[in-house]
C-alpha positions as CSV (number, residue, x, y, z in Angstrom):
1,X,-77.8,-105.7,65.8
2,X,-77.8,-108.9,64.3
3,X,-74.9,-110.4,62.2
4,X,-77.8,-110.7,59.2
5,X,-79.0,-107.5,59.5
6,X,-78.9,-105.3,56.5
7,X,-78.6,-102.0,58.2
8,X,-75.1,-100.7,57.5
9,X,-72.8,-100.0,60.2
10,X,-71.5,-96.1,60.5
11,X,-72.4,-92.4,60.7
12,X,-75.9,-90.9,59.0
13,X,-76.0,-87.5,58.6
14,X,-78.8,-86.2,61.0
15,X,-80.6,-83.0,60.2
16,X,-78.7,-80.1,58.8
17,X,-75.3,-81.9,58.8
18,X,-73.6,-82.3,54.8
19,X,-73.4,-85.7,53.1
20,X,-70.4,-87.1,53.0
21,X,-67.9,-86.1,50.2
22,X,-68.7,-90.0,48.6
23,X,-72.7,-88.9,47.7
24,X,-71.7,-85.6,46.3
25,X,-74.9,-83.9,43.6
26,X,-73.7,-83.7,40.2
27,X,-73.3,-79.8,39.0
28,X,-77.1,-78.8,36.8
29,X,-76.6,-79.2,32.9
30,X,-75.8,-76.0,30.8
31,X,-79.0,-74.9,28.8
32,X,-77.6,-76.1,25.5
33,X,-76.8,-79.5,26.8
34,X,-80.2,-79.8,27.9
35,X,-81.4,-78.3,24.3
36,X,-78.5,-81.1,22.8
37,X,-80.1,-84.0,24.8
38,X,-83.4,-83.3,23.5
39,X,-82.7,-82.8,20.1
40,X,-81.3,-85.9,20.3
41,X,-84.5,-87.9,22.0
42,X,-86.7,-86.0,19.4
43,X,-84.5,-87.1,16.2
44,X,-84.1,-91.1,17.7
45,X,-88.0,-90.7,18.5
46,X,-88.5,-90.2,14.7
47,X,-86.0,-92.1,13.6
48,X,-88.0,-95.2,15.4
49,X,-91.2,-94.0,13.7
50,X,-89.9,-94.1,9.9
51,X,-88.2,-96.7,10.6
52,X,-91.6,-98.2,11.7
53,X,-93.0,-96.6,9.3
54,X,-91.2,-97.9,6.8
55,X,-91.8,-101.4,7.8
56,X,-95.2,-101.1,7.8
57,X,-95.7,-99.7,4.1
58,X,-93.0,-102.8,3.2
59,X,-95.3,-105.4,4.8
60,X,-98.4,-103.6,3.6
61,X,-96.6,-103.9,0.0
62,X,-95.7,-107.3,0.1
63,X,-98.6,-108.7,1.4
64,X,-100.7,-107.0,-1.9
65,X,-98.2,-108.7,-3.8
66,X,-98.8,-111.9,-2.0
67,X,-102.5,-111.5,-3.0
68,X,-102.1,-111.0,-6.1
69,X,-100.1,-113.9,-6.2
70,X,-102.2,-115.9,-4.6
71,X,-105.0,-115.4,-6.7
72,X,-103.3,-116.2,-9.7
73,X,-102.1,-119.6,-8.0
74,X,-105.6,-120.3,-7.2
75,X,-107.2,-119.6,-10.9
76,X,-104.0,-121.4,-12.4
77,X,-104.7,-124.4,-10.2
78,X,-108.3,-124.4,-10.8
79,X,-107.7,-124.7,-14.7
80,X,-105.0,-127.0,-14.3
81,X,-107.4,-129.2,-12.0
82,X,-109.7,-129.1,-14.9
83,X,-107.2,-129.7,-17.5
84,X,-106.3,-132.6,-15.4
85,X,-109.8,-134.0,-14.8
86,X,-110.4,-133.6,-18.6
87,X,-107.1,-135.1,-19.9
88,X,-107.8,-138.3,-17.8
89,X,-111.4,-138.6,-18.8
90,X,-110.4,-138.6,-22.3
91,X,-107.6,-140.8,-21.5
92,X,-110.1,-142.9,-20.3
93,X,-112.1,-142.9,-23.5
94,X,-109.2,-143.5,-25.5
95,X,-108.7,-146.6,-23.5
96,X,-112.1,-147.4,-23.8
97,X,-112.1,-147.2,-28.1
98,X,-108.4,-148.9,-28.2
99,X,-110.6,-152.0,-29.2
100,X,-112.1,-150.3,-32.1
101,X,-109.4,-149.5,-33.4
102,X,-107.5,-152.2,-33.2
103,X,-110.3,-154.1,-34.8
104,X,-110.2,-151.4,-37.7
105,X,-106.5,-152.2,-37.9
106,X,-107.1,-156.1,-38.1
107,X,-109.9,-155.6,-40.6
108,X,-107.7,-153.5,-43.0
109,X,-104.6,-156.1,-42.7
110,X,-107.6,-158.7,-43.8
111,X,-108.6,-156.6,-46.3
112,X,-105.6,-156.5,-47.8
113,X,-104.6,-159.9,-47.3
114,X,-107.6,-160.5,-49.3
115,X,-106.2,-158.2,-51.9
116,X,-103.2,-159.4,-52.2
117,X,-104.5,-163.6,-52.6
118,X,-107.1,-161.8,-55.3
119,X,-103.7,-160.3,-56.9
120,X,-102.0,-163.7,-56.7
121,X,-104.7,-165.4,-58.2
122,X,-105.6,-163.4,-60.7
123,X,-101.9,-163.2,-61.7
124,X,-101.6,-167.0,-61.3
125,X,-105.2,-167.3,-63.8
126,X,-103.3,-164.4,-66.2
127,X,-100.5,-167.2,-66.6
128,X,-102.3,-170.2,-66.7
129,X,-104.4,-168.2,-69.5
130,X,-101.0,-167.5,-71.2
131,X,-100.2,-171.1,-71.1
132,X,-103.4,-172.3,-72.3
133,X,-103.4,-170.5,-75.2
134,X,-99.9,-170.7,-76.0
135,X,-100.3,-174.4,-75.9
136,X,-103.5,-173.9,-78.1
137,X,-101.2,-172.1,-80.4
138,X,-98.7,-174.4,-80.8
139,X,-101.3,-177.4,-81.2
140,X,-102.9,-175.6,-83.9
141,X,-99.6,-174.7,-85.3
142,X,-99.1,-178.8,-85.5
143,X,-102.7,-178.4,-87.2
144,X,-101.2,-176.5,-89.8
145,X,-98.2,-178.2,-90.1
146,X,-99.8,-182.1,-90.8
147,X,-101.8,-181.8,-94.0
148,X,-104.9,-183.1,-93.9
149,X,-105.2,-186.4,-94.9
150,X,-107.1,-187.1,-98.2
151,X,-110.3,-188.9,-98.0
152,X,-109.6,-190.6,-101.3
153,X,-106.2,-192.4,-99.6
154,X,-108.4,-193.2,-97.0
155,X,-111.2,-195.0,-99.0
């Protein structure tokens, strides 16, 4: 044999001769360790399926709550879309009629300035009214103060 050869070196048993005492068979399990051992594979076995079980109805529960959710994401992003397009277009508007009103605004400071000179005048006319007729007053009051003069000193 060859120094790489994989064929072990030493004494086989031939036909009808015992194994040596290294390879001995393990004794046969009692009856109730066999029953133990199974009792055990049959309770892990269903331990695994609840378990997967339970899995399953949490994903399946979840995910009809992720529906759900999504759905109302979806409709509340729709409306808000719509909200959105409608607040800028009347934004938009708003921007559009700022002119008008700031005209309006312009025209009613006019109109009031307006006002106010008629106010000013008028209460400037009220006084030179006053004036005029105090000074009328007072001139006929002179009037009546000078007596007439006679015609007959006159003539």
């Amino acid at each position: 044999m060859g120094l790489l050869s994989k064929k072990t070196k030493g004494v086989t048993p031939s036909d009808g001769e015992k194994p040596a005492s290294g390879a001995s068979i393990p004794p046969a399990p009692s009856t109730t360790e066999l029953a133990l051992i199974a009792e055990r594979e049959t309770t892990t076995t269903q331990a695994r399926k609840a378990k997967k079980a339970e899995t399953k109805y949490r994903v399946k529960r979840q995910a009809t709550r992720a529906r759900t959710e999504r759905a109302a994401a979806k409709t509340h992003l729709k409306n808000s879309f719509k909200e959105f397009r409608s607040g800028i277009a009347a934004s938009a508007r708003a921007i559009w009629l700022l002119q008008y009103c700031l005209r309006e605004r312009i025209a009613g400071k006019e109109g009031t300035k307006e006002k106010r000179q008629l106010e000013r005048s008028e209460t400037k006319r009220k006084k030179l009214e006053e004036k005029m007729r105090k000074a009328e007053e007072k001139i006929e009051r002179k009037k009546a103060e000078i007596p007439p003069e006679d015609p007959e000193k006159e003539a």
